[in-house]
C-alpha positions in Angstrom: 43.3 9.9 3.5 41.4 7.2 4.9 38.6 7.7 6.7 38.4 11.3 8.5 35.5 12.0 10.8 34.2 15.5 11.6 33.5 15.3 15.5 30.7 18.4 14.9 27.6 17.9 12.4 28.5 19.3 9.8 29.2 18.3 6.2 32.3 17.1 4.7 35.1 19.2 5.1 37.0 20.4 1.6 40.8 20.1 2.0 40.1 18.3 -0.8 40.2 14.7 -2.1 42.0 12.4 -0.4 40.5 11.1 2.3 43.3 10.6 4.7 42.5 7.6 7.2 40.1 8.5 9.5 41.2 11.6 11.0 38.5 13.4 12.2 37.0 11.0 14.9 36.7 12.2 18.6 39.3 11.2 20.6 38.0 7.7 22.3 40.9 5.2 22.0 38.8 2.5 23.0 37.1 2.6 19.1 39.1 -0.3 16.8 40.4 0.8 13.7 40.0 -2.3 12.2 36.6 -4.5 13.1 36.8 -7.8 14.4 36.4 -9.6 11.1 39.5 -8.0 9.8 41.1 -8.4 13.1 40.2 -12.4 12.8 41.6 -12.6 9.5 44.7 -10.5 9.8 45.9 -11.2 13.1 49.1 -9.2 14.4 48.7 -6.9 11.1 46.3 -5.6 12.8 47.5 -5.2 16.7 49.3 -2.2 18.1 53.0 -1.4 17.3 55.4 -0.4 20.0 55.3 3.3 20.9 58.6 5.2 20.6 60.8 6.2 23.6 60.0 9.2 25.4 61.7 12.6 23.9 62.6 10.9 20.8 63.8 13.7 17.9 61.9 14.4 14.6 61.7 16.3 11.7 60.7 20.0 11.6 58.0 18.9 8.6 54.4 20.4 8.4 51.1 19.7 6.2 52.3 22.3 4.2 55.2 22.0 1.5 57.9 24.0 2.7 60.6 24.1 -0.5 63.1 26.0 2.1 62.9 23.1 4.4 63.0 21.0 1.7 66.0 22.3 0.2 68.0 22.6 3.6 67.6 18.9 4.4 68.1 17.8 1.3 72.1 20.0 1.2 72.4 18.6 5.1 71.6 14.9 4.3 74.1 14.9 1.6 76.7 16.6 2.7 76.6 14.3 5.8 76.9 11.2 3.2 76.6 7.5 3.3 73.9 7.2 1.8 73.0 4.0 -0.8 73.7 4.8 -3.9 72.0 1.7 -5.7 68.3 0.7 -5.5 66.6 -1.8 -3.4 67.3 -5.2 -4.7 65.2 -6.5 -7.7 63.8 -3.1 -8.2 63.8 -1.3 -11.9 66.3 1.1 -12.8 63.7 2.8 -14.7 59.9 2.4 -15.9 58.4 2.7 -18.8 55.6 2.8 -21.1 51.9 4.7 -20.4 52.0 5.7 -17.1 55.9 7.4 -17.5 54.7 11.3 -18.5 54.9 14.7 -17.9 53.4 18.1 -18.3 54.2 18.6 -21.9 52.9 15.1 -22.9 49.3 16.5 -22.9 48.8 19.5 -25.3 45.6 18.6 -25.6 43.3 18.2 -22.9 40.9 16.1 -25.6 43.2 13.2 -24.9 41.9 12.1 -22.1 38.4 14.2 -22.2 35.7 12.1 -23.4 32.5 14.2 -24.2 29.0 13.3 -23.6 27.0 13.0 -27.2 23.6 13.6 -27.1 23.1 9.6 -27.8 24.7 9.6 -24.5 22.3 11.4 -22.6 19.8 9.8 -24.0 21.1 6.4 -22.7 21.7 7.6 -19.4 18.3 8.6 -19.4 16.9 5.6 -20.5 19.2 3.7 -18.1 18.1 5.7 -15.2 14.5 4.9 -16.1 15.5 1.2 -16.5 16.3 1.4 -13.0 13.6 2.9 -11.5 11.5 -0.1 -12.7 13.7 -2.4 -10.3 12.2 -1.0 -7.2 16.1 -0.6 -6.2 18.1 2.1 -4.0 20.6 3.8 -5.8 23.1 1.1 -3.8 22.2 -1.4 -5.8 23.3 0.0 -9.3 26.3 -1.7 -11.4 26.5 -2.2 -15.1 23.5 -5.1 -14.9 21.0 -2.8 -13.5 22.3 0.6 -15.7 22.3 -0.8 -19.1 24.6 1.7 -21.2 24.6 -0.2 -24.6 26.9 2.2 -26.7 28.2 4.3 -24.2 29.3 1.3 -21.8 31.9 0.8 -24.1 33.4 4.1 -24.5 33.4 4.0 -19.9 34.7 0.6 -20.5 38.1 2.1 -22.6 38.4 4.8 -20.0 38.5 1.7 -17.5 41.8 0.5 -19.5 42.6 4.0 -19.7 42.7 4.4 -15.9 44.6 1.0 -15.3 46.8 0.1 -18.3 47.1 3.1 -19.7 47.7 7.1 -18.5 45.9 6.5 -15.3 43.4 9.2 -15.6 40.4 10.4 -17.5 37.6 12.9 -17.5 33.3 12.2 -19.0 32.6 15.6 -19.5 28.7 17.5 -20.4 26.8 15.3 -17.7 24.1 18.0 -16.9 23.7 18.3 -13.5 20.6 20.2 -13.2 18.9 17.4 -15.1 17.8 15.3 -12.3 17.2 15.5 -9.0 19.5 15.2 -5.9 19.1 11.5 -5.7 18.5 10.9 -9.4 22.3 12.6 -9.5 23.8 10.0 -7.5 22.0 7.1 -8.8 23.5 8.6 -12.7 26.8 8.8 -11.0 26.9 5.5 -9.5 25.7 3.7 -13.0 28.5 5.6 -15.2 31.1 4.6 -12.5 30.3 1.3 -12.2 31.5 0.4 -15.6 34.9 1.4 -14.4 34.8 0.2 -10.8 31.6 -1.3 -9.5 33.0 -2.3 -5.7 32.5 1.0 -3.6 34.6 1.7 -0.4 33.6 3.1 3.0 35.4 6.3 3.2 34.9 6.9 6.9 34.5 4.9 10.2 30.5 5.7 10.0 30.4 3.6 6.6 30.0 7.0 4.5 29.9 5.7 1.2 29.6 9.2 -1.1 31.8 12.2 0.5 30.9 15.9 -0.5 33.6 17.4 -0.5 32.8 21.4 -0.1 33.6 24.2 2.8 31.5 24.1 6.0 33.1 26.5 8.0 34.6 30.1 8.0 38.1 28.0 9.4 38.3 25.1 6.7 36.8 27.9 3.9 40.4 30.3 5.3 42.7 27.4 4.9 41.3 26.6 1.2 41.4 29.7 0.3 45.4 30.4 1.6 47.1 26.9 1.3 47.2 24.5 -2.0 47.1 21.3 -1.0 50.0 19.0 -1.6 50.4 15.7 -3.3 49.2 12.9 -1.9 46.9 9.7 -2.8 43.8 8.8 -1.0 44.0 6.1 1.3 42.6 3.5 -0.2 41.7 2.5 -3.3 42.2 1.2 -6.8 40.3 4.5 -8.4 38.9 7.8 -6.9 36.2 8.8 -8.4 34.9 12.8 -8.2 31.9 14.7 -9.6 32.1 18.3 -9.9 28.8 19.4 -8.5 29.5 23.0 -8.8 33.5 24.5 -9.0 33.1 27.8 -6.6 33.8 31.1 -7.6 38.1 30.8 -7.9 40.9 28.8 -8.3 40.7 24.5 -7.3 42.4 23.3 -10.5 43.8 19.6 -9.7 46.7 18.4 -11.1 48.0 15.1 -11.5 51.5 13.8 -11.2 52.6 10.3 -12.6 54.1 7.8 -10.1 56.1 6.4 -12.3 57.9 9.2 -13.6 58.3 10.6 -9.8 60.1 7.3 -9.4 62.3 7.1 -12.8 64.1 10.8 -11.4 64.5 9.6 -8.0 66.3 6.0 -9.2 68.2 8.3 -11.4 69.3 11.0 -8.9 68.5 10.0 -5.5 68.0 5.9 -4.8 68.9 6.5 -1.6 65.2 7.8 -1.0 64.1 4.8 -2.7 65.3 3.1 0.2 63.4 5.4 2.7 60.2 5.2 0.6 59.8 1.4 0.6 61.1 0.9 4.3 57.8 -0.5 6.1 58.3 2.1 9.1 56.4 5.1 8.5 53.6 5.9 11.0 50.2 6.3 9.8 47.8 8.4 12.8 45.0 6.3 13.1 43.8 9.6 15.1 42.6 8.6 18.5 41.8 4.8 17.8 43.1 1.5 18.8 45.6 0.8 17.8 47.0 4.7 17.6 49.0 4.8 14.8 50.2 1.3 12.2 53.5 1.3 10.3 54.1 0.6 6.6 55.4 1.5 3.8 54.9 4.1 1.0 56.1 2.5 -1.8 55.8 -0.7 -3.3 57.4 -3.0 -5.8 54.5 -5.0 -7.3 55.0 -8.2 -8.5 53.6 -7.3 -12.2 56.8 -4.9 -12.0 55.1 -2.1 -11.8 55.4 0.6 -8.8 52.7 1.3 -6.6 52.6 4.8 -4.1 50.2 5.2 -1.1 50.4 7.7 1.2 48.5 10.7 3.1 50.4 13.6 4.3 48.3 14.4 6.7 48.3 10.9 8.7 51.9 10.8 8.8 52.8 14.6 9.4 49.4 15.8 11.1 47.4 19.1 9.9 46.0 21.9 12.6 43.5 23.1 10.7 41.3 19.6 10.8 43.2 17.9 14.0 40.2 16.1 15.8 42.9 16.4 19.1 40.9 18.6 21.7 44.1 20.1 22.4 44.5 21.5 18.7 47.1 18.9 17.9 48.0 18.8 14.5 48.9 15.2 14.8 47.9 12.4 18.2 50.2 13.1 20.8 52.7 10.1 21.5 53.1 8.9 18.2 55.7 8.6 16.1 57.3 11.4 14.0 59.0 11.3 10.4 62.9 10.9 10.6 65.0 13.5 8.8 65.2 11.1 5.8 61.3 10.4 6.0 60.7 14.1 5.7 63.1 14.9 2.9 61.7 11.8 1.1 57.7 13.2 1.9 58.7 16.5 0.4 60.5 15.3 -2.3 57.3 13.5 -3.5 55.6 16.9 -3.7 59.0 18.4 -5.3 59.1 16.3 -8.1 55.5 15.9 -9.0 55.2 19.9 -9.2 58.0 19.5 -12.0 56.2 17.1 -14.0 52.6 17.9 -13.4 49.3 18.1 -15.6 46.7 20.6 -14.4 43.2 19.2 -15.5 41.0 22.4 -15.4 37.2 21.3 -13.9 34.0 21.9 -15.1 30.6 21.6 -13.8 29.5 17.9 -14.3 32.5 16.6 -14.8 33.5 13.0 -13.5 37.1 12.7 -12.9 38.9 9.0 -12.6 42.2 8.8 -11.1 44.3 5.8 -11.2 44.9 6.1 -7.0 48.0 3.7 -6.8 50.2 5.2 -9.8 49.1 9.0 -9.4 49.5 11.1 -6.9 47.2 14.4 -7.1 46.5 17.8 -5.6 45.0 20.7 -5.7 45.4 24.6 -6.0 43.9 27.1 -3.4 40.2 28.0 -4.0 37.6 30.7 -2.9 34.2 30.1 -2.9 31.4 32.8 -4.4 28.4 33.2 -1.5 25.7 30.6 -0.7 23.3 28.9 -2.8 20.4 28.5 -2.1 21.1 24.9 -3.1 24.4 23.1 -2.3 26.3 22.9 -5.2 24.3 24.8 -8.0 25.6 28.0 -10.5 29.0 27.3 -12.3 30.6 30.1 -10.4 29.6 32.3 -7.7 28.6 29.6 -5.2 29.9 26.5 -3.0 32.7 24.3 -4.8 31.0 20.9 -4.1 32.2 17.6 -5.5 31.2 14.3 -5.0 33.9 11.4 -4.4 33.7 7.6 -4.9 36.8 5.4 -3.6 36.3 2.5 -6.0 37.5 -0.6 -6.6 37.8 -3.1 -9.4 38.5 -6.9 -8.8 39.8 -7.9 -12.2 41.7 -4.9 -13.0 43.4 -4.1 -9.5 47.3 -4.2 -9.5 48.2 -7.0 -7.3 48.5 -5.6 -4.0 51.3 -6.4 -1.2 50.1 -7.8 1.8 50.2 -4.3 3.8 47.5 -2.8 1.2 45.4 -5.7 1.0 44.8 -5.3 5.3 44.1 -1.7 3.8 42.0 -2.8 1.4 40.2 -5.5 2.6 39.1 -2.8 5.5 37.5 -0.2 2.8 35.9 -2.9 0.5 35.3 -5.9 2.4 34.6 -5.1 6.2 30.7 -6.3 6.5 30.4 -4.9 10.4 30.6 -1.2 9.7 26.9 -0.3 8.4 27.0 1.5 5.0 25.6 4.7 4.9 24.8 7.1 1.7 23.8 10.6 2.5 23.2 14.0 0.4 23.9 17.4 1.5 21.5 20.1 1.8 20.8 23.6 3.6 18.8 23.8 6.5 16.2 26.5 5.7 15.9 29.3 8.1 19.8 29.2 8.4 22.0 28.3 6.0 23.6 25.6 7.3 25.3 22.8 5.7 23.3 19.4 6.7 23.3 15.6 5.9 20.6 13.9 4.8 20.1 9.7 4.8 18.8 8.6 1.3 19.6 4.6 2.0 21.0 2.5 4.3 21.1 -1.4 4.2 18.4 -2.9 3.9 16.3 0.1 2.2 14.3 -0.6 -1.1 12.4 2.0 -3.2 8.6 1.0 -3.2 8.3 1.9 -7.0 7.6 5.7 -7.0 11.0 7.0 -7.6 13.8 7.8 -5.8 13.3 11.0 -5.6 10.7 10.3 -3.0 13.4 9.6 -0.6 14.4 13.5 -0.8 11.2 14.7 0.7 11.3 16.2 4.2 9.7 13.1 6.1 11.5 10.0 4.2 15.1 11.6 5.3 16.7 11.5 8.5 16.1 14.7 10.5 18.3 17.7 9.5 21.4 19.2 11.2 20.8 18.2 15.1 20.2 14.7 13.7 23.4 14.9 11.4 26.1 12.2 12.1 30.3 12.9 12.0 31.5 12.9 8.4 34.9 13.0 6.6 37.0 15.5 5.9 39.0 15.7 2.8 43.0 16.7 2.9 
């Protein structure tokens, strides 16, 4: 998921994680998708691709896994044959090393949990201070500005942990309650930042943090009926979530490994190999120009290692979130997935559930996933009541997480030239403002709101951050608030 943009004021949507390109902007197709700069420097990358025929076929495939589907056009497409029975030229019969894993390869979740020490804290602390003397909005941090002395280096192995080696891991006993609502993000952004210090704008509005939590009785239904299934966010090197608060039920992630997803499907099925890297699926741009982009899914990288991005909910549409004001799932015109599109899509989910590592949360955690060789998910959830705070109590309340898409110069994969247009429109675009914003209830009634703590420009004037918070230093509250993303 890309950038998805609410079309009502509300906060970010929680069909969790993966921001899947831009889906929840009003319909206006006279919006670009890509701004000028990128349009400059990309050229026909970036212009619109032919739309299909009129009454074109395509698959029966929803947002939802369905394994009967799955299963049926699975038996059909083999029983009909001719399919290829060898891989893509050049491309490895098989992977190996880290990042090739299953379930039962982690018995123990203290393999990739590092806890907090009290030394810790006090660093982060002392960091946070540090900061404060800088006269600095929380948009400025990176590893310069948050000095972490001893505990830099323990984020700095997670940062090989998340590219070179298992591709996830988890700092675990940040206290939450500790600081303040700004305070929290500023701490977030200085951990991160020895990880990945570039930060993406997840939306078309130039939302740099997403909160990813129910705002409506519609959204809270689907969350609490559907799991969500595999996908990556779209894009980015590493996401980057903090569990705020984990609701009152369910919501356990679980991670699937890329690379052992593809070393079953080279061994069994190549022929979806085929389908995966073919640069002709249709991503839904939803409502802007151009409509929709092709490319691929997979990707051969010229390190030899295998790279996966995709959103399910761009390619196949999703009812529950469609920004179409004719309900919609996905923008009318577009292309479809083929029959061998679909099966592929579904087999993604199939295999991952097979091979998956469920990664219970827990308040304060900070979770980093390695976005272009994991896939990830999440189980159906139920939140507890309101807060009177967004995000506070372990259980009981609002599941609220926080989520960075991050990026990492030196330790990036090498990207293909379709991800770098994808990239470079997250990372690098300089004519999309960037905004950072918290989320709060409006008192009186409850409702979810977003609040502006920096833009551009901003500096602190050496009294805290926590300044910014107070009622007249924000942006007014919910008639004020802007479209935000929703998470798939």
């Amino acid at each position: 998921m890309s950038d998805n943009d609410l079309p009502t004021a509300l906060g970010n949507l929680a069909l969790e994680t993966a921001a899947e390109a831009d889906s929840h902007t009003p319909a206006n197709p006279t919006v670009p998708y890509y701004s000028p700069n990128i349009q400059q420097a990309f050229g026909s990358e970036t212009q619109p691709s032919p739309l299909p025929e009129a009454g074109q076929a395509y698959a029966d495939i929803g947002y939802a896994f369905d394994e009967a589907k799955y299963l049926a056009r699975s038996e059909a497409r083999l029983r009909a044959g001719g399919l290829p029975t060898e891989l893509p030229p050049g491309w490895p019969q098989a992977l190996e090393g880290p990042l090739v894993w299953t379930s039962s390869d982690f018995p123990d979740e203290d393999v990739y949990i590092y806890h907090l020490t009290d030394q810790d804290k006090a660093e982060i602390n002392d960091a946070l201070a540090h900061f404060k003397t800088l006269n600095k909005t929380g948009r400025h941090v990176n590893k310069e500005s948050f000095p972490l002395p001893t505990l830099g280096e323990k984020l700095l192995r997670i940062k090989d942990d998340v590219y070179e080696g298992r591709g996830f891991a988890v700092l675990r006993g940040l206290d939450v309650d500790a600081y303040g609502k700004v305070d929290l993000v500023t701490v977030y952004l200085g951990l991160t930042s020895y990880v990945a210090e570039v930060r993406g704008k997840q939306n078309q509005q130039g939302e740099m943090l997403i909160h990813v939590v129910n705002t409506s009785e519609t959204i809270q239904h689907e969350n609490a009926t559907t799991n969500m299934p595999y996908h990556t966010d779209l894009v980015c090197d590493v996401v980057a979530t903090l569990t705020k608060s984990c609701g009152a039920s369910g919501g356990t992630p679980a991670l699937a490994s890329v690379f052992t997803v593809y070393n079953e499907l080279a061994a069994t099925r190549p022929d979806l190999i085929h389908v995966l890297a073919e640069p002709n699926w249709p991503f839904d741009t939803y409502h802007r120009d151009p409509p929709f982009y092709y490319r691929a899914l997979l990707y051969h990288l010229s390190n030899g290692r295998i790279a996966l991005q995709f959103s399910r909910r761009t390619l196949v549409g999703h009812a529950a979130t469609s920004p179409d004001p004719t309900g919609a799932a996905r923008s009318p015109g577009i292309p479809g997935l083929t029959e061998a599109q679909a099966e592929a899509l579904d087999a993604l989910h199939a295999i991952g559930l097979k091979h998956e590592v469920k990664v219970p949360m827990q308040r304060g955690d900070i979770r980093f996933v390695n976005n272009l060789a994991l896939m990830h998910r999440r189980d159906k959830y139920e939140d507890g009541g309101d807060d009177d705070d967004v995000g506070d109590g372990d259980g009981g309340g609002r599941r609220h997480l926080m989520r960075l898409w991050l990026h990492n110069p030196e330790a990036c994969w090498p990207l293909p030239p379709a991800l770098k247009l994808a990239w470079e429109r997250v990372f690098a675009d300089q004519e999309r403002e960037e905004r950072w914003e918290l989320l709060v209830v409006e008192e009186g009634t409850g409702r979810l709101c977003v609040k502006r703590i920096w833009k551009e420009g901003d500096d602190d004037d050496g009294e805290g951050q926590e300044g910014l918070c107070s009622g007249e230093n924000l942006e007014p509250a919910c008639a004020a608030a802007h479209p935000v993303t929703a998470c798939d």
